[in-house]
N, C-alpha and C positions, 0 to 999 in steps of 0.2 A: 797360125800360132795360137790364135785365139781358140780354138777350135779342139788342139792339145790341152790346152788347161782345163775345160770343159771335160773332158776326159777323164783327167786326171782326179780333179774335185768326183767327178762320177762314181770311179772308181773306190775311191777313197772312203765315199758313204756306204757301197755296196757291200766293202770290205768289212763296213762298223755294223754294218746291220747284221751280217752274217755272222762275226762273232759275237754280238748280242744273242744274237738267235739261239747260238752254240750253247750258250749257257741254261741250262735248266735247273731247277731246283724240284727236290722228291722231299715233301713231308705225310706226315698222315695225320688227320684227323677226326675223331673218333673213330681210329682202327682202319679209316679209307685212307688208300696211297694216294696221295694227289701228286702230280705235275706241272710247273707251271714256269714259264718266263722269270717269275718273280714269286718273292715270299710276304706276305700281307702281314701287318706291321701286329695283329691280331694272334698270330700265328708264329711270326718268331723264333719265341721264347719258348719252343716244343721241341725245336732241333731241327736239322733239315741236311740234307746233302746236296752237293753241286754235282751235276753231269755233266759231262764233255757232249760233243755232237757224236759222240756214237755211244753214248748212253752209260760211259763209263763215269765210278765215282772217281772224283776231284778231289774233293773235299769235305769233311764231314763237320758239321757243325753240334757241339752236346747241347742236348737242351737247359734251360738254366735252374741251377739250384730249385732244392723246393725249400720252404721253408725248417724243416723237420733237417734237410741233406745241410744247409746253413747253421744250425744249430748242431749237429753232428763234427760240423767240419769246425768252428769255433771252439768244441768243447776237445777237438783233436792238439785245437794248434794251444788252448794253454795246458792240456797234462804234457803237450812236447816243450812251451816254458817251462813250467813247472819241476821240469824231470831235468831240463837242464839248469837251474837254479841250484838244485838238491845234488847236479855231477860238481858245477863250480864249488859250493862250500863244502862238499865232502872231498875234494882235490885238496882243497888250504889245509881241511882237519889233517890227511894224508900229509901233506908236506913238512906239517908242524911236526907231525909222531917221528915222519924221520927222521928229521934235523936230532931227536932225542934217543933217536934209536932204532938203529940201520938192521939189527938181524930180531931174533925173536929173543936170541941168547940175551940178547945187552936187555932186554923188559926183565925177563926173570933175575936176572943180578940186581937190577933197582928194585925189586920187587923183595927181593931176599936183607938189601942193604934196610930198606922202610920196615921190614918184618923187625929185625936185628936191633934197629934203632928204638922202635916200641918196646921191643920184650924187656930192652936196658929200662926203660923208662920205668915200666909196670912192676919191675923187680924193683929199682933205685926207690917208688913207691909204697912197696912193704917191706921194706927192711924201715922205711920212714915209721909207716905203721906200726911196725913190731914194738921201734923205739919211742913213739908214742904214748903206747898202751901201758908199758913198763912205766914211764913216768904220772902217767894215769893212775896206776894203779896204787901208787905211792901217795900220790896226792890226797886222791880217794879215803885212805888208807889215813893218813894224816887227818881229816876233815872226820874219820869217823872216831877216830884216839881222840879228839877234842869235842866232837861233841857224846862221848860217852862219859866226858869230867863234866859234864852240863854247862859247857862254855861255847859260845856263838860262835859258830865256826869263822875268822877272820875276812873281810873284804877280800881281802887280795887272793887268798890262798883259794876262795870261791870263783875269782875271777881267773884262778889258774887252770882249775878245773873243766871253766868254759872253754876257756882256747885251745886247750887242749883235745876237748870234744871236738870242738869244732876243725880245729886241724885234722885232727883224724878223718873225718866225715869230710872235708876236703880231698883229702888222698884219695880216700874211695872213692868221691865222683870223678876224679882224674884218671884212675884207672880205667873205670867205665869207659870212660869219653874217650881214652887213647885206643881201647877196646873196640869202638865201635869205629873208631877211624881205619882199624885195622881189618877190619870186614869189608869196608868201602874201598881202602886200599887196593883188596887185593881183587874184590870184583873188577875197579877198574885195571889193576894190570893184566887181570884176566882178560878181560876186550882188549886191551890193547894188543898185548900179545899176540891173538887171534888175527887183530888186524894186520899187525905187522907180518905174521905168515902171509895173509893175503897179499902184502903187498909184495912178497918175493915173488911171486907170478901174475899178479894182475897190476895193472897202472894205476898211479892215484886218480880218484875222482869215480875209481869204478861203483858201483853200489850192490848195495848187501843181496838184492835180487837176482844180481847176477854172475855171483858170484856161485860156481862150483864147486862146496869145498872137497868133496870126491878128488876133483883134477889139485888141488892145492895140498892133499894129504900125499897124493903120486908122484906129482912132482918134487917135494921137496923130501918126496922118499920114505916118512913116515907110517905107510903103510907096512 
């Protein structure tokens, strides 16, 4: 019995050493292929393959980064943040535009309503003017009949004159200003528009890069 177990332990190491054996390792160094039981701790970090006992690869191990491949591969992973940063807040822009306006038709109607509502304004503005000038002009007109009798034209009637100025030259800059609102207006329904066509064939969050507008004029038939 004793004499079995002996055997068996025998056996047991003959078996370990023989798969130790089996394992080889192929690296090269300076362009020589070396072979060896084992990979020297020197050595590594170059790469190396495992063979089987008939010389076949096992396993391949990559050598490790170089510094330059490290720096490559960091400046990979934040343009891949980076780019999905810029999908997430141009997803929410997306969501917002449509909750305001689902085809392209509904942009151009609020576009035409903001046009409609200035052009009243700018008009309701000189016909103000118009009637301005006329009282201006009276005033004016008054202030010169009184100082052509050689009498000091009155406080008030000078103070009427000012306001009057100055209302008018009010109007004008509110024209201006509704004017230029309506410039900006309409470039932004313009983008927006544009986007909202996009967004009938592509998902929100998609980005201006990648967008086709070729495939987005065919699709929605335009061409």
């Amino acid at each position: 019995m004793k004499g079995f177990v002996w055997c068996v332990v025998l056996s047991g190491l003959l078996l370990s050493n023989v798969s130790h054996a089996a394992k080889l390792y192929r690296f090269k160094v300076d362009g020589r292929v070396i072979i060896k039981d084992h990979v020297p701790a020197e050595y590594s970090h170059m790469g190396y393959e495992v063979l089987n006992s008939s010389g076949l690869v096992v396993k391949r191990v990559a050598p490790a980064p170089t510094a330059e491949e490290l720096a490559q591969r960091r400046a990979a992973e934040k343009a891949k943040q980076e780019r999905l940063a810029k999908i997430a807040a141009k997803r929410k822009q997306d969501l917002d535009l449509l909750r305001l306006y689902a085809k392209p038709e509904d942009v151009e109607r609020a576009r035409q309503r903001k046009a409609d509502e200035i052009e009243s304004y700018v008009q309701l503005q000189r016909r103000r003017i118009a009637d301005l000038e006329v009282k201006l002009e009276q005033s004016q007109g008054d202030a010169a009949n009184i100082e052509r009798r050689g009498i000091e034209v009155p406080a008030d009637l000078r103070l009427e004159i000012a306001q009057l100025q100055n209302r008018i030259r009010e109007s004008h800059s509110n024209i201006k200003s509704r004017q230029r609102e309506m410039i900006n207006s309409t470039k932004e329904f313009s983008l927006q528009y544009e986007r909202v066509r996009v967004l009938q064939v592509y998902k929100p969050g998609t980005l201006e890069q990648d967008v086709d507008l070729d495939r987005v004029d065919q699709e929605l038939g335009t061409l």
